[in-house]
VMD Tcl script that draws the C-alpha trace (Angstrom):
set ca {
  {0.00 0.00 0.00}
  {1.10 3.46 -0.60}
  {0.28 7.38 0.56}
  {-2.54 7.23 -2.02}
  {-4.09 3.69 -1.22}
  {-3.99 4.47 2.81}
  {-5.84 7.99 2.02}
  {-8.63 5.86 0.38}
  {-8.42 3.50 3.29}
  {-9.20 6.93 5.51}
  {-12.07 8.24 3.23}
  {-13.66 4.58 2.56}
  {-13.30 4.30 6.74}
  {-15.17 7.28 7.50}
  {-18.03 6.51 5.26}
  {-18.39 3.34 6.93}
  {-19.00 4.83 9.90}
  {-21.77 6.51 9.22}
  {-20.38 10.10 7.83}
  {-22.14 11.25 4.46}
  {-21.92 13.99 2.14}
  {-24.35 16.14 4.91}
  {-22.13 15.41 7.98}
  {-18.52 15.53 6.45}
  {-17.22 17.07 3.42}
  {-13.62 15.50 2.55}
  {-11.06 16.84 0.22}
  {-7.34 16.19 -0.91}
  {-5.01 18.13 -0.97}
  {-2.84 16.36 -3.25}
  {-2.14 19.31 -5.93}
  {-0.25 20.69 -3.46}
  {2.53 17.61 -3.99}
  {1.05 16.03 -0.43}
  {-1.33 13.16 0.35}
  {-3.87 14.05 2.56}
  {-7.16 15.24 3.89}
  {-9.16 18.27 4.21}
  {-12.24 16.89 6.64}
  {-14.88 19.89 7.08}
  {-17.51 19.74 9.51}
  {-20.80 21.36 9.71}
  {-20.21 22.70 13.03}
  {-17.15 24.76 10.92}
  {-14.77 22.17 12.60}
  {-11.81 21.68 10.03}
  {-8.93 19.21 10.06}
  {-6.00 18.75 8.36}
  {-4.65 15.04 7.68}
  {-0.97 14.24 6.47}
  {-0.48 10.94 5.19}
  {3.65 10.08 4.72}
  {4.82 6.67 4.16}
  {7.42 6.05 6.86}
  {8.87 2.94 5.89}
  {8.79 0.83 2.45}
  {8.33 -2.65 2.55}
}
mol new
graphics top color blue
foreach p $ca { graphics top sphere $p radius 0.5 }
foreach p [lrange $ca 0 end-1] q [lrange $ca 1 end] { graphics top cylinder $p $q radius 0.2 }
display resetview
């Protein structure tokens, strides 16, 4: 798995817990040469996710 494959793991884990397009809006920000997340909540709540591969198998 890679940066890209473990940010799908991240969005495709969040759906399944019940977030939708109403409760969560998600967005990459991979055009700025990163993996990641942009996770926006209603209540104006906004986080920033990383995702860096450490280590290569």
């Amino acid at each position: 798995m890679d940066e890209q494959g473990m940010v799908n793991v991240l969005i495709e884990s969040l759906y399944a817990m019940g977030y939708d397009e109403e409760s969560i809006q998600i967005r990459t920000f991979e055009e700025a040469g990163n993996k990641g997340l942009v996770l926006s909540f209603p209540s104006g709540n906004e986080f920033q996710v990383t995702v860096v591969q450490s280590r290569r198998g």
